[in-house]
Each structure stands twice: as C-alpha cells, then as structure tokens.
mmCIF file as gemmi writes it, N, C-alpha and C atoms, coordinates in Angstrom:
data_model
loop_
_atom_site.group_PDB
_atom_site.id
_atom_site.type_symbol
_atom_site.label_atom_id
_atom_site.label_alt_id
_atom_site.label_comp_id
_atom_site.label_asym_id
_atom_site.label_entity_id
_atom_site.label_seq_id
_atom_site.pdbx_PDB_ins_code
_atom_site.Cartn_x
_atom_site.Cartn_y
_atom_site.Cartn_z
_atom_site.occupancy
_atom_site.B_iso_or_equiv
_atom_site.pdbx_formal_charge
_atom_site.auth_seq_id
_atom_site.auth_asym_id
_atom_site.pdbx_PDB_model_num
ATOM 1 N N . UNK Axp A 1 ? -44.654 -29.834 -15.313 1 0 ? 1 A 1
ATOM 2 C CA . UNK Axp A 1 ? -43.406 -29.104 -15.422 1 0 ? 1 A 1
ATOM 3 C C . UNK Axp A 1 ? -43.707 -27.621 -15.609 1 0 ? 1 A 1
ATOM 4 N N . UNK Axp A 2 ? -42.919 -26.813 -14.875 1 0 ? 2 A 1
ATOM 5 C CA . UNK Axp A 2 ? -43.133 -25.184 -14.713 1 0 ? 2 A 1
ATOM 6 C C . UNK Axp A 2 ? -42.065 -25.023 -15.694 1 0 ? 2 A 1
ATOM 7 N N . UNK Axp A 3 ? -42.34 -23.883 -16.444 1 0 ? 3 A 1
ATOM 8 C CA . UNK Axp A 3 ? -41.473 -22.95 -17.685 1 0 ? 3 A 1
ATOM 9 C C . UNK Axp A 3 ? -41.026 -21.96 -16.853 1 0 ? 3 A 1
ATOM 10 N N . UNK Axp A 4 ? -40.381 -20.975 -16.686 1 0 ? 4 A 1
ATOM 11 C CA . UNK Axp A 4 ? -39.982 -20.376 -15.867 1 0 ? 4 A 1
ATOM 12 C C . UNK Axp A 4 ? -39.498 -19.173 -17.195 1 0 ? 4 A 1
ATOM 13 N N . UNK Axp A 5 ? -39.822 -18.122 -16.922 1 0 ? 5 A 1
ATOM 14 C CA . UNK Axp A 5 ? -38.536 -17.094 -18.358 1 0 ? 5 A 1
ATOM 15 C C . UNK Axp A 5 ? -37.943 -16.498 -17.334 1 0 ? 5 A 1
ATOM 16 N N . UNK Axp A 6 ? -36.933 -16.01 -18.011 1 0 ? 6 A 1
ATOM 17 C CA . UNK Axp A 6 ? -35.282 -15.791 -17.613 1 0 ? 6 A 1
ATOM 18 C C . UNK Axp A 6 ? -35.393 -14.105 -18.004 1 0 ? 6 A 1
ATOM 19 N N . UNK Axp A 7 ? -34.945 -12.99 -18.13 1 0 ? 7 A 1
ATOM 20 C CA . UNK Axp A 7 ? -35.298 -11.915 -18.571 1 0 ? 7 A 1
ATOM 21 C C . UNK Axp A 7 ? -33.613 -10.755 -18.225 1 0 ? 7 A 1
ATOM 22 N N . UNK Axp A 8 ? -33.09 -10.617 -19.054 1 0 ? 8 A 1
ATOM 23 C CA . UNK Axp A 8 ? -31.855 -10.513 -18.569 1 0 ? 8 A 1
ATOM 24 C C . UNK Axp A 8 ? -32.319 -8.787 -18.668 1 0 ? 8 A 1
ATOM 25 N N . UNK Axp A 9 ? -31.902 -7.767 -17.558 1 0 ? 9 A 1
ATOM 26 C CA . UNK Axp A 9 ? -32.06 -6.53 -17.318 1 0 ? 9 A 1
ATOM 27 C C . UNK Axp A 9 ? -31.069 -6.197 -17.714 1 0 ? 9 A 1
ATOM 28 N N . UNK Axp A 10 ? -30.769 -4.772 -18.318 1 0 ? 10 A 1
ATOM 29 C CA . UNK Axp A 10 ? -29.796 -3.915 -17.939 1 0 ? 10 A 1
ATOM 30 C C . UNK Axp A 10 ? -29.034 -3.83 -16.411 1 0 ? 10 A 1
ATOM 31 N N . UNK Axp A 11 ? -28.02 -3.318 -16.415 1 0 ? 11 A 1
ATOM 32 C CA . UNK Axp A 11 ? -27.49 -2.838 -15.19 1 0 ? 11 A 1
ATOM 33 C C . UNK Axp A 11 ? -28.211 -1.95 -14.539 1 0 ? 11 A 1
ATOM 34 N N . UNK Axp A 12 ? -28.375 -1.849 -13.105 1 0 ? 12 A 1
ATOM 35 C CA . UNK Axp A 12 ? -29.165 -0.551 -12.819 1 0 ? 12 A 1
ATOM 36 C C . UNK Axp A 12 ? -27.605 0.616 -12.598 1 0 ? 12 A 1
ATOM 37 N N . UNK Axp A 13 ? -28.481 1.698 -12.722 1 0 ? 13 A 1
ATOM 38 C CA . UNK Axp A 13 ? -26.925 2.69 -13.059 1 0 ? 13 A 1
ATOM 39 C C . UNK Axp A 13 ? -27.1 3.121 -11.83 1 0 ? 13 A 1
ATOM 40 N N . UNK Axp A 14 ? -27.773 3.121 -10.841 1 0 ? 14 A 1
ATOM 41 C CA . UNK Axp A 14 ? -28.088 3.738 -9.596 1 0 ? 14 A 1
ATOM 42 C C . UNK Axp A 14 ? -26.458 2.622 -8.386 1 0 ? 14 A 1
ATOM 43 N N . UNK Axp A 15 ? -26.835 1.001 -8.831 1 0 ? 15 A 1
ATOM 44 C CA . UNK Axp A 15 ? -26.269 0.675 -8.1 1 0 ? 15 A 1
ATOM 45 C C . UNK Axp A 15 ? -24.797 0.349 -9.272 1 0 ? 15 A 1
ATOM 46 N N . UNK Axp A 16 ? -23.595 1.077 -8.5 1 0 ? 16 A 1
ATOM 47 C CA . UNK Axp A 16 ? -22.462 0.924 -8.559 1 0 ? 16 A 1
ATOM 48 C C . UNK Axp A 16 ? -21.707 1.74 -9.671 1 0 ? 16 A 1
ATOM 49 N N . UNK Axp A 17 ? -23.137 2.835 -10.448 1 0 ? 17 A 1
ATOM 50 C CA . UNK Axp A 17 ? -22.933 3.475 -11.287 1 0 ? 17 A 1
ATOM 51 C C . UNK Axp A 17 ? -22.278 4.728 -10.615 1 0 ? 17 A 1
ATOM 52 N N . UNK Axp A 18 ? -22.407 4.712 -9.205 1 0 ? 18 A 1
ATOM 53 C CA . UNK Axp A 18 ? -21.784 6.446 -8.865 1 0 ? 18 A 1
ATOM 54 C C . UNK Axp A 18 ? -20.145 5.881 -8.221 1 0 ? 18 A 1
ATOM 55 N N . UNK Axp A 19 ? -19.628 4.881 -8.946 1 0 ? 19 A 1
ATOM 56 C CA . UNK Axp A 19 ? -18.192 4.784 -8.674 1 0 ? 19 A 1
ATOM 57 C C . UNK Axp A 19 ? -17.173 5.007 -10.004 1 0 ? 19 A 1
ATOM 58 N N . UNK Axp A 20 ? -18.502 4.78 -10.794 1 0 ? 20 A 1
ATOM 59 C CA . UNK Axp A 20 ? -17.216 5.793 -12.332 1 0 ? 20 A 1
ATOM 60 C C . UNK Axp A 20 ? -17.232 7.177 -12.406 1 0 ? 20 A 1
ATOM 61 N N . UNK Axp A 21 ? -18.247 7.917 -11.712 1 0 ? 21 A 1
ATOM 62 C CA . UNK Axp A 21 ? -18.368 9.391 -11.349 1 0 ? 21 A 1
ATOM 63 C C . UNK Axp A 21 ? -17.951 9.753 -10.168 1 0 ? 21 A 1
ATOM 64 N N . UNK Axp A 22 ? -17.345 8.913 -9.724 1 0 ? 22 A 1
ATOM 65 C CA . UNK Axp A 22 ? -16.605 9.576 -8.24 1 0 ? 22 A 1
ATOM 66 C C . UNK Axp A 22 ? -15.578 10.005 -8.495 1 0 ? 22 A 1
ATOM 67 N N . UNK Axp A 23 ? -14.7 11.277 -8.341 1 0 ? 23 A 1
ATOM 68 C CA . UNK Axp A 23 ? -13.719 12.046 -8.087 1 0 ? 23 A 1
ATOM 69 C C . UNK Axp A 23 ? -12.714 10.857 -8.304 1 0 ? 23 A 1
ATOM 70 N N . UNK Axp A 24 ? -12.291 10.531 -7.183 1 0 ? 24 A 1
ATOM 71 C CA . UNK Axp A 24 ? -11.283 9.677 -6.658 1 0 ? 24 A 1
ATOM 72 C C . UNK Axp A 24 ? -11.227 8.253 -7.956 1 0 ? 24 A 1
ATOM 73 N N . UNK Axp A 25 ? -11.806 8.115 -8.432 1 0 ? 25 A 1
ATOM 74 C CA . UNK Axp A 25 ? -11.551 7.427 -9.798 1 0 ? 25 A 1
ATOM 75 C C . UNK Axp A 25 ? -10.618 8.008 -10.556 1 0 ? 25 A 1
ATOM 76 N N . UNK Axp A 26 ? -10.636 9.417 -10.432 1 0 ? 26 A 1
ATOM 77 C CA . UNK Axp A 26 ? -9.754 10.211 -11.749 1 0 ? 26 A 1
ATOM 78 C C . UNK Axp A 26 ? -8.135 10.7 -10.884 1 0 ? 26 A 1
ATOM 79 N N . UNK Axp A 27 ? -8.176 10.602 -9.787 1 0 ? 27 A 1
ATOM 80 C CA . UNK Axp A 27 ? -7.264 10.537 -8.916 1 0 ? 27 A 1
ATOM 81 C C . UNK Axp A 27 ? -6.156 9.577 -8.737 1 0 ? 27 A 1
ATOM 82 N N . UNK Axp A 28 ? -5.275 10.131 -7.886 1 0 ? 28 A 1
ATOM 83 C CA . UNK Axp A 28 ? -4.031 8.829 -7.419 1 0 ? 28 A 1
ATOM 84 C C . UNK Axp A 28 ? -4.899 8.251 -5.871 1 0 ? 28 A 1
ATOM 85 N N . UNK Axp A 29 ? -4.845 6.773 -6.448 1 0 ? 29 A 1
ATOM 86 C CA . UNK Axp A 29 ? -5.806 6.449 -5.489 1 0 ? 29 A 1
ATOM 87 C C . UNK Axp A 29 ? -5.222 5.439 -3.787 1 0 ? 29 A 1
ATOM 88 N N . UNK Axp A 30 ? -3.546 5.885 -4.303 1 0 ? 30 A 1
ATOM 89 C CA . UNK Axp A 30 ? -2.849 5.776 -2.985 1 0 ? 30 A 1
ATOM 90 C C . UNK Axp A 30 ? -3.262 6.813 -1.825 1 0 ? 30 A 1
ATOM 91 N N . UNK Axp A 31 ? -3.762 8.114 -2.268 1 0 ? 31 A 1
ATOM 92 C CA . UNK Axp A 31 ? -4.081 9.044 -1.278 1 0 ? 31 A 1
ATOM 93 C C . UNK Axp A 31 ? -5.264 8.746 -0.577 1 0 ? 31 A 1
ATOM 94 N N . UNK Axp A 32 ? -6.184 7.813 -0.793 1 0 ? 32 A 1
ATOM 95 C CA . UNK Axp A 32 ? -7.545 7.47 -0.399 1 0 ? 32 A 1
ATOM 96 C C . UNK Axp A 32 ? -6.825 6.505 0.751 1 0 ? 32 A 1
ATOM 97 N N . UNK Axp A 33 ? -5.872 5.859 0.627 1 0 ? 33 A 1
ATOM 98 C CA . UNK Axp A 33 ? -5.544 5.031 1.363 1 0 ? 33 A 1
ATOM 99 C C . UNK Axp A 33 ? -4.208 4.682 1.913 1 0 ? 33 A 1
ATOM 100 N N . UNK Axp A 34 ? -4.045 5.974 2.741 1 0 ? 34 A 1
ATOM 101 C CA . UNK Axp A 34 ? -2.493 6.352 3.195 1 0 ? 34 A 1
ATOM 102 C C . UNK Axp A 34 ? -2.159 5.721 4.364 1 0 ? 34 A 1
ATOM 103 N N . UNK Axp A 35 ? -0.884 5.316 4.746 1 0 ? 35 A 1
ATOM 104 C CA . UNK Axp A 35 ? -0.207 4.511 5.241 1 0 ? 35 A 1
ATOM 105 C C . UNK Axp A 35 ? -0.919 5.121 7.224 1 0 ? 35 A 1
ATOM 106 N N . UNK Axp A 36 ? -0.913 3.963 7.818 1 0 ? 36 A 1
ATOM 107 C CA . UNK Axp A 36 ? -1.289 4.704 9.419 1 0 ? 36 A 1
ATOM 108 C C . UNK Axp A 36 ? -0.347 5.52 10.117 1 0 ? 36 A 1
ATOM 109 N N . UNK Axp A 37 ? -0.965 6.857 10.029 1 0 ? 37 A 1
ATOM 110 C CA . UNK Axp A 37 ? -0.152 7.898 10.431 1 0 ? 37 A 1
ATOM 111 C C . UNK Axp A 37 ? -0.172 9.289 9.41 1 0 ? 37 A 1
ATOM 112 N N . UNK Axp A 38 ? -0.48 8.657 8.453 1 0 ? 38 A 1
ATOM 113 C CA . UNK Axp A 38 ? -0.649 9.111 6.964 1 0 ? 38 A 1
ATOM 114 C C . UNK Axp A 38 ? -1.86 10.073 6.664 1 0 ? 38 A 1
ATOM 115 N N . UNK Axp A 39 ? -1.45 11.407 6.119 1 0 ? 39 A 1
ATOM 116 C CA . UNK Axp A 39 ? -2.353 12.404 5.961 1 0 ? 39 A 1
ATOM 117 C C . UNK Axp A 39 ? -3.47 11.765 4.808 1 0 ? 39 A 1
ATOM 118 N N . UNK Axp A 40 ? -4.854 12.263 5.462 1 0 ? 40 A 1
ATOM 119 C CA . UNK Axp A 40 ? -5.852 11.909 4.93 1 0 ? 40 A 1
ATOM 120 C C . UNK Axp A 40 ? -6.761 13.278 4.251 1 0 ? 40 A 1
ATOM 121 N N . UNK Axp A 41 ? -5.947 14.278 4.943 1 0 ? 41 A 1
ATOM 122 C CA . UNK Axp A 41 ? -6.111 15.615 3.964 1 0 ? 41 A 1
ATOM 123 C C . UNK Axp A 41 ? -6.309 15.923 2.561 1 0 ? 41 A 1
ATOM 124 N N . UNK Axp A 42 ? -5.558 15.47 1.387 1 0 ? 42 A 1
ATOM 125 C CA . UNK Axp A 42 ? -5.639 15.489 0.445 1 0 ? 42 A 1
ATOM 126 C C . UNK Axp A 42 ? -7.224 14.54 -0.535 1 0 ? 42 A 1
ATOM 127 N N . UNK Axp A 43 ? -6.744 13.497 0.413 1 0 ? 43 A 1
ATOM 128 C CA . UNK Axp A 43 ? -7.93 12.695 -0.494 1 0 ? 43 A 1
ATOM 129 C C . UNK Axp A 43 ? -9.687 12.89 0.699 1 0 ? 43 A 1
ATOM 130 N N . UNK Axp A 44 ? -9.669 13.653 1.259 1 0 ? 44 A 1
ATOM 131 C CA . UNK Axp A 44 ? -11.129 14.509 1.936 1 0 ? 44 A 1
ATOM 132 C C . UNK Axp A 44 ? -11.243 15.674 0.667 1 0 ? 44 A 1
ATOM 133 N N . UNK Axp A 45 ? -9.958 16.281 1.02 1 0 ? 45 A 1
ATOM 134 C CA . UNK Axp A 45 ? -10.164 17.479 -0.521 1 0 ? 45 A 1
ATOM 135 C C . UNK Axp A 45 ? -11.133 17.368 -1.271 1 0 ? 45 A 1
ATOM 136 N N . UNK Axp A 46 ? -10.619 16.208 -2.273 1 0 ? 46 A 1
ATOM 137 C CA . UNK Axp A 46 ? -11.387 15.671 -3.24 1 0 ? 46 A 1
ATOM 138 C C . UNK Axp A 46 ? -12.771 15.114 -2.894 1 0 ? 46 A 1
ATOM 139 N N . UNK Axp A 47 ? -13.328 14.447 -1.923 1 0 ? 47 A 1
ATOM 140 C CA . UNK Axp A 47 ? -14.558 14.436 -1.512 1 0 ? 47 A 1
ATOM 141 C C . UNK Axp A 47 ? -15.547 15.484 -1.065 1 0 ? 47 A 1
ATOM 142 N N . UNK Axp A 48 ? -14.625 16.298 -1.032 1 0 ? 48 A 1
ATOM 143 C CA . UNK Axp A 48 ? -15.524 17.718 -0.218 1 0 ? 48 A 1
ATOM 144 C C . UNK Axp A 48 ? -16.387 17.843 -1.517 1 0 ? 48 A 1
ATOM 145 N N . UNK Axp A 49 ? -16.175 17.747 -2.693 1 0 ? 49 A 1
ATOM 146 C CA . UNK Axp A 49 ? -16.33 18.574 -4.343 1 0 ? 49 A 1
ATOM 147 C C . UNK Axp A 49 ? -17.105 17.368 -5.154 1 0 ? 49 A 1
ATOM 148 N N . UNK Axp A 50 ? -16.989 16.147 -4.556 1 0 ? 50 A 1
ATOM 149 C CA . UNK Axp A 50 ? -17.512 15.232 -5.376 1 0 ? 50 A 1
ATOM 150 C C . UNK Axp A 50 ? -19.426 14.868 -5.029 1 0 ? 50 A 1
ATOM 151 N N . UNK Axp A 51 ? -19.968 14.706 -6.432 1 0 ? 51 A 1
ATOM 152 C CA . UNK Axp A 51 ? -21.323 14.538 -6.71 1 0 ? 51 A 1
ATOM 153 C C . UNK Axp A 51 ? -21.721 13.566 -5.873 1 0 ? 51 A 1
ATOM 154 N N . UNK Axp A 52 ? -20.972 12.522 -5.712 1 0 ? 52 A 1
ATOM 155 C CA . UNK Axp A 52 ? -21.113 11.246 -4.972 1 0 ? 52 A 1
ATOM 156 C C . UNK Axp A 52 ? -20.94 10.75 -4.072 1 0 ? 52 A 1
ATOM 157 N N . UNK Axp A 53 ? -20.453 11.681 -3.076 1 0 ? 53 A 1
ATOM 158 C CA . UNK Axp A 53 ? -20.166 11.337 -1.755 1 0 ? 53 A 1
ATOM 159 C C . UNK Axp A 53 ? -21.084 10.787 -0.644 1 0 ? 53 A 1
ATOM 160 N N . UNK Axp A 54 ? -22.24 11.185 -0.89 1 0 ? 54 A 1
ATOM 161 C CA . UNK Axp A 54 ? -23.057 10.285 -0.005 1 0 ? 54 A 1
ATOM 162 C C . UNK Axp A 54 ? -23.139 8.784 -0.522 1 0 ? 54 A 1
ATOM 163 N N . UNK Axp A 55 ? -23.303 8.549 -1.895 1 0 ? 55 A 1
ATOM 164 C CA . UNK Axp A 55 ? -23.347 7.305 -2.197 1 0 ? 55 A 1
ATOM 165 C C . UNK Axp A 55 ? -22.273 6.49 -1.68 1 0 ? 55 A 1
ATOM 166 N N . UNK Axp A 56 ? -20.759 6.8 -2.004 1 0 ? 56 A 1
ATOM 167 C CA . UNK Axp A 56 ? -19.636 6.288 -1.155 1 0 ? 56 A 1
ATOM 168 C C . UNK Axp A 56 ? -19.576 6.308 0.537 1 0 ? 56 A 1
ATOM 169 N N . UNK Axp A 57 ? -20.163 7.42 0.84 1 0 ? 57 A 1
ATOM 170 C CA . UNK Axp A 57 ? -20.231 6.775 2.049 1 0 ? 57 A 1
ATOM 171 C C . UNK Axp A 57 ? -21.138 5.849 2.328 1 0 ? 57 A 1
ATOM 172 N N . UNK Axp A 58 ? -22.45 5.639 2.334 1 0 ? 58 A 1
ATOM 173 C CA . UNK Axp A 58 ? -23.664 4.874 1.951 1 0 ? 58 A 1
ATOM 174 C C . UNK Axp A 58 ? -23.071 3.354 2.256 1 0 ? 58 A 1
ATOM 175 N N . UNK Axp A 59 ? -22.33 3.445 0.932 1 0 ? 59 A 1
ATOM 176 C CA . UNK Axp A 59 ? -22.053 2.19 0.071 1 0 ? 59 A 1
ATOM 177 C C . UNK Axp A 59 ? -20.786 0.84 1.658 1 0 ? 59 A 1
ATOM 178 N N . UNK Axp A 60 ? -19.626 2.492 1.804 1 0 ? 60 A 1
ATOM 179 C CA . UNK Axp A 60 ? -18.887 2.145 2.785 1 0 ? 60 A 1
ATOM 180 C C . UNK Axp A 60 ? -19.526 1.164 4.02 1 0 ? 60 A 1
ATOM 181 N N . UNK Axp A 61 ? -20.073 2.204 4.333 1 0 ? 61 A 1
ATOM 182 C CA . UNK Axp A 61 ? -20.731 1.608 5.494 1 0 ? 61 A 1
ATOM 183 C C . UNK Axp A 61 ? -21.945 0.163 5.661 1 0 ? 61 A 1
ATOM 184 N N . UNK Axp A 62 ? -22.749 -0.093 4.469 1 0 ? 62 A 1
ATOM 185 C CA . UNK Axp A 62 ? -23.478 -0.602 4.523 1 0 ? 62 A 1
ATOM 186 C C . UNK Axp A 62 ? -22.066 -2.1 3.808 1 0 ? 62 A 1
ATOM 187 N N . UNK Axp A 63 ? -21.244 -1.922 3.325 1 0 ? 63 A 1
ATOM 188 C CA . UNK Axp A 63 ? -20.058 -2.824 3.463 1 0 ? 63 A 1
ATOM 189 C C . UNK Axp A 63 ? -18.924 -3.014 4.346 1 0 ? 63 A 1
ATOM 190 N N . UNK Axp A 64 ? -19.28 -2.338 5.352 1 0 ? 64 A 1
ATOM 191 C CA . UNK Axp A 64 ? -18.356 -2.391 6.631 1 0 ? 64 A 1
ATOM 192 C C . UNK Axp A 64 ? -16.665 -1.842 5.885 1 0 ? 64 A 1
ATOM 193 N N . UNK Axp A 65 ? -16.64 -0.729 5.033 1 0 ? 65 A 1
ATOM 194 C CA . UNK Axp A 65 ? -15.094 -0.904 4.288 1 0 ? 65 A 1
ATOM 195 C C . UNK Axp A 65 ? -14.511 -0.664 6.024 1 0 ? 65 A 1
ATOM 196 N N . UNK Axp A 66 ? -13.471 -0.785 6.224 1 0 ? 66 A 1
ATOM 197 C CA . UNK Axp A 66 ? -12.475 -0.801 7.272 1 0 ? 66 A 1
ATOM 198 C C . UNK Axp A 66 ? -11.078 -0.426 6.739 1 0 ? 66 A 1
ATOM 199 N N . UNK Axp A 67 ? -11.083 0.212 5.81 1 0 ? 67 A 1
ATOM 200 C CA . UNK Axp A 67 ? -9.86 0.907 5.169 1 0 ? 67 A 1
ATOM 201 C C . UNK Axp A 67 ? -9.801 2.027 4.36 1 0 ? 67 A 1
ATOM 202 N N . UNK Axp A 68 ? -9.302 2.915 4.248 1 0 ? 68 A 1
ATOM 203 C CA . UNK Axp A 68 ? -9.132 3.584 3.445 1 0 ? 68 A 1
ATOM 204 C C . UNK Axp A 68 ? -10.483 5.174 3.434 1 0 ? 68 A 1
ATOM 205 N N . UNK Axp A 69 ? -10.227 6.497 2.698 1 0 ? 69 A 1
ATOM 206 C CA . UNK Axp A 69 ? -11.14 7.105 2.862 1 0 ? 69 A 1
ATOM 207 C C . UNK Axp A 69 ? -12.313 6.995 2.302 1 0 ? 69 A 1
ATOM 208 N N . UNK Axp A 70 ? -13.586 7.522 2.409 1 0 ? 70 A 1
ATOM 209 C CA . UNK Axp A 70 ? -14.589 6.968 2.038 1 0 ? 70 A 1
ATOM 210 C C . UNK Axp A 70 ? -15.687 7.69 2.125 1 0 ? 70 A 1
ATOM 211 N N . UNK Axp A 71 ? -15.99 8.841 0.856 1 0 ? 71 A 1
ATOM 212 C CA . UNK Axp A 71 ? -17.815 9.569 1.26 1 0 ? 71 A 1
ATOM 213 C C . UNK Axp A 71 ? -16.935 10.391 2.375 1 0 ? 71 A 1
ATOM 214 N N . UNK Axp A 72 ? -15.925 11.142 2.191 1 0 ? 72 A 1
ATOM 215 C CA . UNK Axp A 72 ? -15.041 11.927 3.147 1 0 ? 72 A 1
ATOM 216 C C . UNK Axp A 72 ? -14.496 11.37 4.493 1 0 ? 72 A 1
ATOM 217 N N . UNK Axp A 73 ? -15.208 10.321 4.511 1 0 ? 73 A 1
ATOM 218 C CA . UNK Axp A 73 ? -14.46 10.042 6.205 1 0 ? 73 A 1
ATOM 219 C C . UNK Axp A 73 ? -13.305 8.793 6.505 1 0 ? 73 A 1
ATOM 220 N N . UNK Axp A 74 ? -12.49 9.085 7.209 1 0 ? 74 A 1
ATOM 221 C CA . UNK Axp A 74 ? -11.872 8.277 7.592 1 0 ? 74 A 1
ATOM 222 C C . UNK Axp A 74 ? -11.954 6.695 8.382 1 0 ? 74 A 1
ATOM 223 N N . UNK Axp A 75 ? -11.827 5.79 8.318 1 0 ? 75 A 1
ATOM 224 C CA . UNK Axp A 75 ? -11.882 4.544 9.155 1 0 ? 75 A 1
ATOM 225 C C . UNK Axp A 75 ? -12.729 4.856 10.55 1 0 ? 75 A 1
ATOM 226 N N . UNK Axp A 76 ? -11.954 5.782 11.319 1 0 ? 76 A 1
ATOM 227 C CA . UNK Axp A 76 ? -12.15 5.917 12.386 1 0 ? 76 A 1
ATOM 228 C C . UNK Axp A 76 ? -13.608 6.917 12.614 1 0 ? 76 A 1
ATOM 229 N N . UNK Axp A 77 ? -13.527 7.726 11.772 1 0 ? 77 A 1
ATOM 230 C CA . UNK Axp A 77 ? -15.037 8.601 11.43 1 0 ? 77 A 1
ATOM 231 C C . UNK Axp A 77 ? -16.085 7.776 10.853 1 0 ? 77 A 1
ATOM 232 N N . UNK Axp A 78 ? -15.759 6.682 10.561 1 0 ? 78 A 1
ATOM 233 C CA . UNK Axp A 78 ? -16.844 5.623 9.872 1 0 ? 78 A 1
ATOM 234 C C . UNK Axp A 78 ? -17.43 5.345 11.559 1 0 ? 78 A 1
ATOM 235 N N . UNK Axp A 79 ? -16.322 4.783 12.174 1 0 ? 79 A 1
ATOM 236 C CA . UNK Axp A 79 ? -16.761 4.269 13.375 1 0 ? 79 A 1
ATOM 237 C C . UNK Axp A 79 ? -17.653 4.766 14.238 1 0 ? 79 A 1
ATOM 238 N N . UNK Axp A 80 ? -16.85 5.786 14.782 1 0 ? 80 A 1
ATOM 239 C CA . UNK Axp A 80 ? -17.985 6.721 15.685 1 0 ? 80 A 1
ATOM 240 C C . UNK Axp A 80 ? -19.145 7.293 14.959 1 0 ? 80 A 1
ATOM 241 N N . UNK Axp A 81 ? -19.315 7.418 13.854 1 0 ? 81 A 1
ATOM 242 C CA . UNK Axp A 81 ? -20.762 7.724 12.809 1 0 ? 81 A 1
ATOM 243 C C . UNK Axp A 81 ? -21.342 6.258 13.013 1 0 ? 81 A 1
ATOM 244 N N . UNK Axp A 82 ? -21.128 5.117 13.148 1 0 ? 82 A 1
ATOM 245 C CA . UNK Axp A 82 ? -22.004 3.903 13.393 1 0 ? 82 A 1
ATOM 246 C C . UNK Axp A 82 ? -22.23 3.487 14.285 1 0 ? 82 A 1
ATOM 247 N N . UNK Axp A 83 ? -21.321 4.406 15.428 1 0 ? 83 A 1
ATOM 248 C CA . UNK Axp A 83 ? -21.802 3.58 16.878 1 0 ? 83 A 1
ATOM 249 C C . UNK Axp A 83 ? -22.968 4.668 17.31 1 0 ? 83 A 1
ATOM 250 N N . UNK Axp A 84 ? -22.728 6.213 16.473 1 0 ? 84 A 1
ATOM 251 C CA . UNK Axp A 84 ? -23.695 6.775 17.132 1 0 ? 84 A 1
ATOM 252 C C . UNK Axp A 84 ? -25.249 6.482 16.264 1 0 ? 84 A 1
ATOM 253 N N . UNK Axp A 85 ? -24.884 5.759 15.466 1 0 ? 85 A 1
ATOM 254 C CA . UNK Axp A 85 ? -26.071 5.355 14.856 1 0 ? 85 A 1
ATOM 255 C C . UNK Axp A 85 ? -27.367 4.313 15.678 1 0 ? 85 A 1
ATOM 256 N N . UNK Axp A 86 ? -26.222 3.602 16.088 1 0 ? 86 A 1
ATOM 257 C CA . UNK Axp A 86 ? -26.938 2.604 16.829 1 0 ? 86 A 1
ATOM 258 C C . UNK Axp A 86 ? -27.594 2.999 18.164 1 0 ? 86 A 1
C-alpha cells in the first residue's frame, strides 16, 4: 500500500488574482457588457488605465469569453486578434 501526502497550497495570486485589481470590478459592470448595438466606449475607457489588462485579455481568450468587453477589446476584436493569430 502507497501513502500518498496531500499538501494543501495557498492560492496562487498570479492566477485569478488580477480580477480583484481590475478596474471594471470597481465599476458598473453593465457597461462591460452592453446590449448589441450598444456603446462599448465607456467600458474601453476604463481598460485603457487598468494594471491588468493584458491579463484579462489573456485570460478572455485562452477561455474563448464570447461576450462582453475584455483586456479592452470587444467580441468582435477578440475575433479577428485570433484568427490573425492562427
């Protein structure tokens, strides 16, 4: 019979820690995710200024989000940033 130890870590603060320091946390967070047709101006604003925007976008993309703004870009700016990736 194998013993095995168990070793419980801390959280790493790297992963999921730059979503309590993101801007848009302290925000109305209907503007991140405005109706289609719906100005996406206001909530880029706030990404232009935030510490964390690469991580949100990062994060977006490597989760396929399909809604809402994200690391400054829109749905559709997610898109063409991943097709030209490929």
């Amino acid at each position: 019979m194998t013993m095995r130890e168990l070793f419980l870590l801390e959280p790493d603060t790297d992963e999921g820690g730059w979503q309590e320091r993101a801007l848009c946390a302290q925000t109305d967070p209907e503007a991140f995710f405005p109706e289609k047709g719906g100005s996406t101006r206001e909530a880029k604003k706030v990404c232009q200024t935030c510490e964390v925007r690469q991580d949100c976008l990062e994060s977006a993309l490597g989760n396929d989000e399909r809604f809402g703004i994200w690391g400054g870009l829109s749905e559709r700016e997610r898109r063409k940033l991943k097709k030209r990736a490929v």
